[in-house]
PDB file of N, CA, C and O in Angstrom:
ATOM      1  N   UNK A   1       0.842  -1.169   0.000  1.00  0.00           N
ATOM      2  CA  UNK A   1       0.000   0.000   0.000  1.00  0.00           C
ATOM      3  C   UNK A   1       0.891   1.237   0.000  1.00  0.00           C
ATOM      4  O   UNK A   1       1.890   1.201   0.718  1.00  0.00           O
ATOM      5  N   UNK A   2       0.567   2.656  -0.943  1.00  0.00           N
ATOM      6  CA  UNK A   2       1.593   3.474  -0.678  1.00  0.00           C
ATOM      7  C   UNK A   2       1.195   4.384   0.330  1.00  0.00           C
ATOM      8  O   UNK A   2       0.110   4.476   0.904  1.00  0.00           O
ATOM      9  N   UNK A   3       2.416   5.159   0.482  1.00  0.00           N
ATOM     10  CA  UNK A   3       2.805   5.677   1.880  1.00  0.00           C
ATOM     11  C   UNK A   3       2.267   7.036   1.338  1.00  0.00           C
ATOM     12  O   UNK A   3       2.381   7.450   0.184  1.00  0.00           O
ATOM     13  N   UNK A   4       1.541   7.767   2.594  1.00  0.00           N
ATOM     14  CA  UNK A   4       0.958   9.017   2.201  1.00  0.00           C
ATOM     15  C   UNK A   4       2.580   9.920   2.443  1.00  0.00           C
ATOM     16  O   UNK A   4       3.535   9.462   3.070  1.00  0.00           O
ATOM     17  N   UNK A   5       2.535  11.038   1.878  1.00  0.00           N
ATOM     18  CA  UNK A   5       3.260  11.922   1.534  1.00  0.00           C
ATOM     19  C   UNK A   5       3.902  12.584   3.461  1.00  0.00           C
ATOM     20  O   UNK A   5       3.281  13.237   4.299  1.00  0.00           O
ATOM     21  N   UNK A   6       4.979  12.157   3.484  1.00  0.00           N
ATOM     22  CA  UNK A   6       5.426  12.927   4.675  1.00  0.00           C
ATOM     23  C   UNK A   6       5.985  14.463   4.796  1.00  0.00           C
ATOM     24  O   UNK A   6       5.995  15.151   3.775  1.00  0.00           O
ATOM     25  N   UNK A   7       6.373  14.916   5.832  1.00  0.00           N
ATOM     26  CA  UNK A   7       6.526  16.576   6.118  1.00  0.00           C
ATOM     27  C   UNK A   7       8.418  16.955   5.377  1.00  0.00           C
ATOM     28  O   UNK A   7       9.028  18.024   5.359  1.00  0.00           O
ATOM     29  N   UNK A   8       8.737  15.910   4.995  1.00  0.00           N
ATOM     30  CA  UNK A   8       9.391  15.773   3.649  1.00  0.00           C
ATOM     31  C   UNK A   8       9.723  15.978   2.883  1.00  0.00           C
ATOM     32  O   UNK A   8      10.800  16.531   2.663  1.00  0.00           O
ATOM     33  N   UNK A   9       8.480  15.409   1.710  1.00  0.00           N
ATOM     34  CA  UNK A   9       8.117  15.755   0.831  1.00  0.00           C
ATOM     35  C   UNK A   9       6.510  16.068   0.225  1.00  0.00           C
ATOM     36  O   UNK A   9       5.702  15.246  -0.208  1.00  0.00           O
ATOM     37  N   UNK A  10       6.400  17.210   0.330  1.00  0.00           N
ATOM     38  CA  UNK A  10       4.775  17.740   0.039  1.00  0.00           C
ATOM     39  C   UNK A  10       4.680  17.703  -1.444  1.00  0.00           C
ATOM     40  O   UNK A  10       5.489  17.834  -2.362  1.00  0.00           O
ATOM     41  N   UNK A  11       3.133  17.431  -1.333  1.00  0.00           N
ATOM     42  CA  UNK A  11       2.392  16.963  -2.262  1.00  0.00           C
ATOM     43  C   UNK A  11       2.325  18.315  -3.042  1.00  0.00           C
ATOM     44  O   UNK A  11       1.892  19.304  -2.450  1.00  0.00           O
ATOM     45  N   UNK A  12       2.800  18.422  -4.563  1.00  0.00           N
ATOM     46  CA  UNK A  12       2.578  19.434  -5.407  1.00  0.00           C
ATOM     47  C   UNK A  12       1.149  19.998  -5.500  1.00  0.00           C
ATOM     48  O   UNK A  12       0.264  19.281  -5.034  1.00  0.00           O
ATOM     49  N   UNK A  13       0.799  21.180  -6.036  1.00  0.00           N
ATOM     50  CA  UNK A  13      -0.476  21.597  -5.953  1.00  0.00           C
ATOM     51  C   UNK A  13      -1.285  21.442  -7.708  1.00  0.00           C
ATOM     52  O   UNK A  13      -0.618  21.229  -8.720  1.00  0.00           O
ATOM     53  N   UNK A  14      -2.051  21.526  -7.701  1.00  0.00           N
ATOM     54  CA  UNK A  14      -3.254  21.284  -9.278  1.00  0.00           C
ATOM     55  C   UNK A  14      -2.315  21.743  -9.944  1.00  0.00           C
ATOM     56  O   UNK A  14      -1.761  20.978 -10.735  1.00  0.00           O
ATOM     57  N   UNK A  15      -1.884  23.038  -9.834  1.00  0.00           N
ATOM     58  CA  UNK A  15      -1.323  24.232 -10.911  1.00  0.00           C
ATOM     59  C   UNK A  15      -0.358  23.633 -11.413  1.00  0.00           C
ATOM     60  O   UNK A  15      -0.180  23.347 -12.597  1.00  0.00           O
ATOM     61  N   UNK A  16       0.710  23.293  -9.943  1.00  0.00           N
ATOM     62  CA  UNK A  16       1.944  22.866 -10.765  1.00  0.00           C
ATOM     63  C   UNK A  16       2.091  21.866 -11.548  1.00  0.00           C
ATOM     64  O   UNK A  16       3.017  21.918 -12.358  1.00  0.00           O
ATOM     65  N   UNK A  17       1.148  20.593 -11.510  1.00  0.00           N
ATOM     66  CA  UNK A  17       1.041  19.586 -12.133  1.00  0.00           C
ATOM     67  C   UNK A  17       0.077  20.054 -13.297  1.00  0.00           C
ATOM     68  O   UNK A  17      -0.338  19.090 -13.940  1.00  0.00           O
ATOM     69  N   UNK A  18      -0.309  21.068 -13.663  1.00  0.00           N
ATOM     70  CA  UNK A  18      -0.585  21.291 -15.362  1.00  0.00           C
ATOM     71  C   UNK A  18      -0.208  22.298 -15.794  1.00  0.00           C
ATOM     72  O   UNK A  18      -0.612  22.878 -16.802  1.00  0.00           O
ATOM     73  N   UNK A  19       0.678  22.630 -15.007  1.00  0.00           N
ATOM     74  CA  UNK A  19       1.722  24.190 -15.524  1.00  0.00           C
ATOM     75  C   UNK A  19       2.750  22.723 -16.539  1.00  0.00           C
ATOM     76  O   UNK A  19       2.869  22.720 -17.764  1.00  0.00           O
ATOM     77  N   UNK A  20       3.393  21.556 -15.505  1.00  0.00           N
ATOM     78  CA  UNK A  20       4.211  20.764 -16.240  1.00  0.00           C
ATOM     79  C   UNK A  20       3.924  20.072 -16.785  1.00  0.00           C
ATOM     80  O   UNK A  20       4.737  19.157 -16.658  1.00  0.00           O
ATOM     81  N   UNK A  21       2.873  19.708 -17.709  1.00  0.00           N
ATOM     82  CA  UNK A  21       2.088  19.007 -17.971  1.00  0.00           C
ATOM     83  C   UNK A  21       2.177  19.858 -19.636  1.00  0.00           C
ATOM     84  O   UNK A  21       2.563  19.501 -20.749  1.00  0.00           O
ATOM     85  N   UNK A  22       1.611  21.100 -19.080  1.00  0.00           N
ATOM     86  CA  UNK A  22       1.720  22.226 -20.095  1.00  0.00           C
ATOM     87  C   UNK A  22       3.272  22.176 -20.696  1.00  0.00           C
ATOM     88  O   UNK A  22       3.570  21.453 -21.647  1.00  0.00           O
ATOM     89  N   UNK A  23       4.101  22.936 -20.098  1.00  0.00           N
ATOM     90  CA  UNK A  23       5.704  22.621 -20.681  1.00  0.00           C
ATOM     91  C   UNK A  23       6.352  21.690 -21.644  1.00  0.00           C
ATOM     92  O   UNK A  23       7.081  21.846 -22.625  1.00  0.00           O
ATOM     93  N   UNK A  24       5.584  20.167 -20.723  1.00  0.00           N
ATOM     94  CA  UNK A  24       6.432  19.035 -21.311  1.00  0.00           C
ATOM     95  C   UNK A  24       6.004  19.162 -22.603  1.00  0.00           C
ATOM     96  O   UNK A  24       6.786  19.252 -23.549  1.00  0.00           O
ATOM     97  N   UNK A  25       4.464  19.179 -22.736  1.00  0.00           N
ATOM     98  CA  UNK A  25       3.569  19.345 -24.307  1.00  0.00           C
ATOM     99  C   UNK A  25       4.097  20.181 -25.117  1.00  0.00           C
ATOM    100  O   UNK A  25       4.036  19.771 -26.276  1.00  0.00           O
ATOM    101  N   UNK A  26       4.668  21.337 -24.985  1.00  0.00           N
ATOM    102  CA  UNK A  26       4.936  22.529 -25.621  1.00  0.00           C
ATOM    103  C   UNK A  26       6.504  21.905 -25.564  1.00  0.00           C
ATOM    104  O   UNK A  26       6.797  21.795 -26.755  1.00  0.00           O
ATOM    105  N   UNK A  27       7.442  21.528 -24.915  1.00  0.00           N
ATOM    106  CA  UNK A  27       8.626  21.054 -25.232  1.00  0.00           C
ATOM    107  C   UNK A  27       8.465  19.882 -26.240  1.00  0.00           C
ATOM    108  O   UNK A  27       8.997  20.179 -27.309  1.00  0.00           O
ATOM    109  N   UNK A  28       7.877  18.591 -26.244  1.00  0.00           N
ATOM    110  CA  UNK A  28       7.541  17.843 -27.371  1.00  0.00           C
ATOM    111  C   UNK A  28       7.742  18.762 -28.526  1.00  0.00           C
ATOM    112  O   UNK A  28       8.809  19.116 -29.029  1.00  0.00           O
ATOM    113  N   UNK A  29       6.612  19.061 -28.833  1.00  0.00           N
ATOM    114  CA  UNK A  29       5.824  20.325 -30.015  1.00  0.00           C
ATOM    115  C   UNK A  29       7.105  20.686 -30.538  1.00  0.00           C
ATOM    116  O   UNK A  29       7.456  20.364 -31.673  1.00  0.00           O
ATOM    117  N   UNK A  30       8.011  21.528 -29.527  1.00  0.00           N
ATOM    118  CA  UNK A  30       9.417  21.907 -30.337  1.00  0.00           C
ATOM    119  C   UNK A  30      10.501  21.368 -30.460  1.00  0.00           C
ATOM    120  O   UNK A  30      11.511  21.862 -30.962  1.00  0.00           O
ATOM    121  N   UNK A  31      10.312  19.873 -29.821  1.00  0.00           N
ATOM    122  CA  UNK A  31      11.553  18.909 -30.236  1.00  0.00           C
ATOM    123  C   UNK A  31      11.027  18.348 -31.937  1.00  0.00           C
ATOM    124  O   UNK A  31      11.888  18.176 -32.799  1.00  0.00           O
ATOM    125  N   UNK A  32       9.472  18.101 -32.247  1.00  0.00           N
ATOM    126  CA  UNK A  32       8.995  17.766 -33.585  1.00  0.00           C
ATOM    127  C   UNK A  32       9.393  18.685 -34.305  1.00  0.00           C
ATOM    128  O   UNK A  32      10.401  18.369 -34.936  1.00  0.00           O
ATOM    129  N   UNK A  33       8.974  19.859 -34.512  1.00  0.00           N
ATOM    130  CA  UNK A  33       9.125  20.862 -35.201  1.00  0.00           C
ATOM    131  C   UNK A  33      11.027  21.111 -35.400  1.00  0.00           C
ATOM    132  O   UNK A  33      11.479  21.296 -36.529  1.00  0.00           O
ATOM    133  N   UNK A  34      11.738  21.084 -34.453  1.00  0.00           N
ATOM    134  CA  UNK A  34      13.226  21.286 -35.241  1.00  0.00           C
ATOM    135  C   UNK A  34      13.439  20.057 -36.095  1.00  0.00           C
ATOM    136  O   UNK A  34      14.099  20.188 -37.126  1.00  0.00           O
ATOM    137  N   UNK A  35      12.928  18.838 -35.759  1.00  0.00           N
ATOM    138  CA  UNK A  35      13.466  17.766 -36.091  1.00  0.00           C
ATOM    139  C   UNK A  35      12.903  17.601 -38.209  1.00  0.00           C
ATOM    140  O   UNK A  35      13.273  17.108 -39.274  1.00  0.00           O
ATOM    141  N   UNK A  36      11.882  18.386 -37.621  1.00  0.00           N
ATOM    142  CA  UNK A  36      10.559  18.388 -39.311  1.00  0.00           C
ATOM    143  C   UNK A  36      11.716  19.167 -40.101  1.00  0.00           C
ATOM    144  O   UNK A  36      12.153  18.902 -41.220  1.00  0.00           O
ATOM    145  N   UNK A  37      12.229  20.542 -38.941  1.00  0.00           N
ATOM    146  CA  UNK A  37      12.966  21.678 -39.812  1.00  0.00           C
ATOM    147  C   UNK A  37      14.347  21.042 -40.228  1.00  0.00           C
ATOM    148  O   UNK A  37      14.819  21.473 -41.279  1.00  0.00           O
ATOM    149  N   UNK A  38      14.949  20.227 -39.655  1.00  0.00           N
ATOM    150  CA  UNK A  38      16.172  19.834 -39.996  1.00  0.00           C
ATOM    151  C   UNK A  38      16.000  18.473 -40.933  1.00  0.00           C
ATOM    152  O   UNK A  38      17.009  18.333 -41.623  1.00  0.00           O
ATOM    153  N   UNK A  39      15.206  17.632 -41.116  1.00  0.00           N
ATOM    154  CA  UNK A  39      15.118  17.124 -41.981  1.00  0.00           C
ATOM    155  C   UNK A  39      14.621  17.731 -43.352  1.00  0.00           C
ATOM    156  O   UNK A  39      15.087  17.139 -44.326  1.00  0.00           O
ATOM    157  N   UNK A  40      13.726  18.849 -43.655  1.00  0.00           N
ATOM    158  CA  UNK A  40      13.841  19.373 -44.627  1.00  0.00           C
ATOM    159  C   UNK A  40      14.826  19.632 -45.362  1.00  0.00           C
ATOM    160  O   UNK A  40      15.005  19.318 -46.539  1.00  0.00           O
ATOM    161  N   UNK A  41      15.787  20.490 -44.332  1.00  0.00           N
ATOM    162  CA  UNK A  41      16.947  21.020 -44.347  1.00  0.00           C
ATOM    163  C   UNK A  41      18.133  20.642 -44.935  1.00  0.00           C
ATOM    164  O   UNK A  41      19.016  21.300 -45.485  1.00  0.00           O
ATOM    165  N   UNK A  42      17.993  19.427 -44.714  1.00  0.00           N
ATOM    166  CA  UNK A  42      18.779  17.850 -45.196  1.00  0.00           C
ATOM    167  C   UNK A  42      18.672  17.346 -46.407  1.00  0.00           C
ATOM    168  O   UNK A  42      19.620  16.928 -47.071  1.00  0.00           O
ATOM    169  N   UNK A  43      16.933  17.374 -46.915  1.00  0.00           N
ATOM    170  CA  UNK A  43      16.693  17.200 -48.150  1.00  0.00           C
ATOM    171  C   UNK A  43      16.870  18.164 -49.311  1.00  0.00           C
ATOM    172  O   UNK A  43      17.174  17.993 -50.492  1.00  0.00           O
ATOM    173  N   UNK A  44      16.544  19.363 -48.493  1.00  0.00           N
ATOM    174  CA  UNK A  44      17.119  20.663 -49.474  1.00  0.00           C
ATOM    175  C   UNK A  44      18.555  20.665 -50.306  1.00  0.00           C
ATOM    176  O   UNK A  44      18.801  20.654 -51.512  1.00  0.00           O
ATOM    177  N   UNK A  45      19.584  20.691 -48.847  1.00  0.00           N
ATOM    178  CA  UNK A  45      21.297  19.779 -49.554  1.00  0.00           C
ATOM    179  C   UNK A  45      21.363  18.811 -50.348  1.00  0.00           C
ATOM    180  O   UNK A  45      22.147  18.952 -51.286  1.00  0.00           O
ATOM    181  N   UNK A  46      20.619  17.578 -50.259  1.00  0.00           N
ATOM    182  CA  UNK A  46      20.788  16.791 -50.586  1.00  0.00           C
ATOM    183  C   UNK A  46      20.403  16.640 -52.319  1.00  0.00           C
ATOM    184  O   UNK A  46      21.132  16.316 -53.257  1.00  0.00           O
ATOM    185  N   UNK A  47      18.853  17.048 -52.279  1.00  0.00           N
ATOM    186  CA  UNK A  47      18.273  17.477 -53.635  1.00  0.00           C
ATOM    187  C   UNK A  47      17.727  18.824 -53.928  1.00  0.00           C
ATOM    188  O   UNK A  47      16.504  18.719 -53.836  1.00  0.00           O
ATOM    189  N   UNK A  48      17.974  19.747 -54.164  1.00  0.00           N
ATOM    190  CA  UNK A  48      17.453  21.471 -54.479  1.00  0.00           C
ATOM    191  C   UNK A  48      16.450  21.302 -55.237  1.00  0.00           C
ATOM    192  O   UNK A  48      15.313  21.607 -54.879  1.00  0.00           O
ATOM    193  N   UNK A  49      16.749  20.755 -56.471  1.00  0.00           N
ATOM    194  CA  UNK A  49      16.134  21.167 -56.850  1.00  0.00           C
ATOM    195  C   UNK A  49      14.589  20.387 -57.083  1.00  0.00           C
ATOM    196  O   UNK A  49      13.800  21.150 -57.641  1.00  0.00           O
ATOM    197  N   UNK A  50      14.174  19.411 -56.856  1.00  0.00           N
ATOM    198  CA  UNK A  50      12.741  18.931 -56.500  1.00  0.00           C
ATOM    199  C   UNK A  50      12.219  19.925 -55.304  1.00  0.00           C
ATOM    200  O   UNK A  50      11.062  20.346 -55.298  1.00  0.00           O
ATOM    201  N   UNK A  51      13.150  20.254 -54.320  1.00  0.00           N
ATOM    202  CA  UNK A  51      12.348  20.921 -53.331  1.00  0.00           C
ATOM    203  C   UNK A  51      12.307  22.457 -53.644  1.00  0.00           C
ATOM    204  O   UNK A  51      11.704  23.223 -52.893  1.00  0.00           O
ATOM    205  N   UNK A  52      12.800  22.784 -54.489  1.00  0.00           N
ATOM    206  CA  UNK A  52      12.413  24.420 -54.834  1.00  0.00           C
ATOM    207  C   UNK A  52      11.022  24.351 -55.455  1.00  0.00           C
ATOM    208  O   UNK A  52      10.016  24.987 -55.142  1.00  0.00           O
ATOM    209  N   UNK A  53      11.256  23.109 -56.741  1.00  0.00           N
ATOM    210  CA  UNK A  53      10.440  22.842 -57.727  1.00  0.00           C
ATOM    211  C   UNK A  53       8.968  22.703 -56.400  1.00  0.00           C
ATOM    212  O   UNK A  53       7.855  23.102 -56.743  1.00  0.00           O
ATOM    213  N   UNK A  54       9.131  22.253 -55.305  1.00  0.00           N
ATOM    214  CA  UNK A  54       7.914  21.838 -54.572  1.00  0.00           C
ATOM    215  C   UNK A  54       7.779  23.432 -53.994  1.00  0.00           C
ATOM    216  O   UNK A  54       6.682  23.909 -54.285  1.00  0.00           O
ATOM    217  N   UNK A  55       8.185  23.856 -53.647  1.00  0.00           N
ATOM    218  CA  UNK A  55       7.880  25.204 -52.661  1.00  0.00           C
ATOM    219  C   UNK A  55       7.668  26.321 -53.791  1.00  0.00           C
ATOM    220  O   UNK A  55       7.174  27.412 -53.508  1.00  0.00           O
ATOM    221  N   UNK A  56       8.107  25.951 -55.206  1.00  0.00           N
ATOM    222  CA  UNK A  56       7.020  27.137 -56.213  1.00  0.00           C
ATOM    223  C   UNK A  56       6.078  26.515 -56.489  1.00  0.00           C
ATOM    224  O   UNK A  56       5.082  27.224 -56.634  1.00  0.00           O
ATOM    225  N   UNK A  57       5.921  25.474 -56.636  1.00  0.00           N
ATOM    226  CA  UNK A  57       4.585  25.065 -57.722  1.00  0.00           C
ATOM    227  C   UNK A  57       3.583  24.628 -56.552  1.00  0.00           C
ATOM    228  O   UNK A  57       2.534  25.225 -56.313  1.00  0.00           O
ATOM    229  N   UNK A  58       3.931  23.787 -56.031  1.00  0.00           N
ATOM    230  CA  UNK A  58       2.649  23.275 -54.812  1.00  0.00           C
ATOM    231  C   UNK A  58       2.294  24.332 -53.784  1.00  0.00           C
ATOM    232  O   UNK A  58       1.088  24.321 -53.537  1.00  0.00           O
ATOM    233  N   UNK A  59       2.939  25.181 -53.157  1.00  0.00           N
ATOM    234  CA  UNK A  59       2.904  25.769 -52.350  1.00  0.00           C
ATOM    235  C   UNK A  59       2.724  27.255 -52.856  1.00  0.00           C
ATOM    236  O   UNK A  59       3.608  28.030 -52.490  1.00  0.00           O
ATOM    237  N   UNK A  60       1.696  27.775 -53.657  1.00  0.00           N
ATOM    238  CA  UNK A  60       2.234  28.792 -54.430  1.00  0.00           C
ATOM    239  C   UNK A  60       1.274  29.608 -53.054  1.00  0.00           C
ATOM    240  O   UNK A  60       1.625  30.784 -52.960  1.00  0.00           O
ATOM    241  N   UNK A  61       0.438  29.311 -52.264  1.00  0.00           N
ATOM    242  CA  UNK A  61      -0.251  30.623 -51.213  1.00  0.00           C
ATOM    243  C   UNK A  61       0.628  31.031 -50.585  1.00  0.00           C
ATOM    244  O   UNK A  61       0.425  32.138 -50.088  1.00  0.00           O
ATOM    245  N   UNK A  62       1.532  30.591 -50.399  1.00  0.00           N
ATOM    246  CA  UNK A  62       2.451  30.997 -49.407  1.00  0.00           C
ATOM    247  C   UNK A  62       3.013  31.647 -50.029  1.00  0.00           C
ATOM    248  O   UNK A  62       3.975  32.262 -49.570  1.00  0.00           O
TER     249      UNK A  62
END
């Protein structure tokens, strides 16, 4: 059975457990996003020119 929380170590409050909750999510989010940006990045070196050819013709709203 576990042991209730002693004078120790106190029990975090609501906030802080979805303040970090919040963080970790938003840290994910920007470990994907460099990883999306650096593999582009990679393919760009690697082949130019399909990926120019993609960022004029497919992507022309931008």
């Amino acid at each position: 059975m576990a042991e209730p929380n002693g004078p120790d170590s106190p029990q975090q409050s609501t906030a802080a457990n979805v303040a970090r909750d919040v963080f970790s999510s938003e840290k994910r989010e920007d470990i994907w996003a460099l990883l999306i940006a650096a593999g582009i990045f990679l393919v760009s070196v690697i082949a130019p020119e399909p990926v120019h050819a993609f960022f004029s013709s497919v992507l022309v709203l931008f």
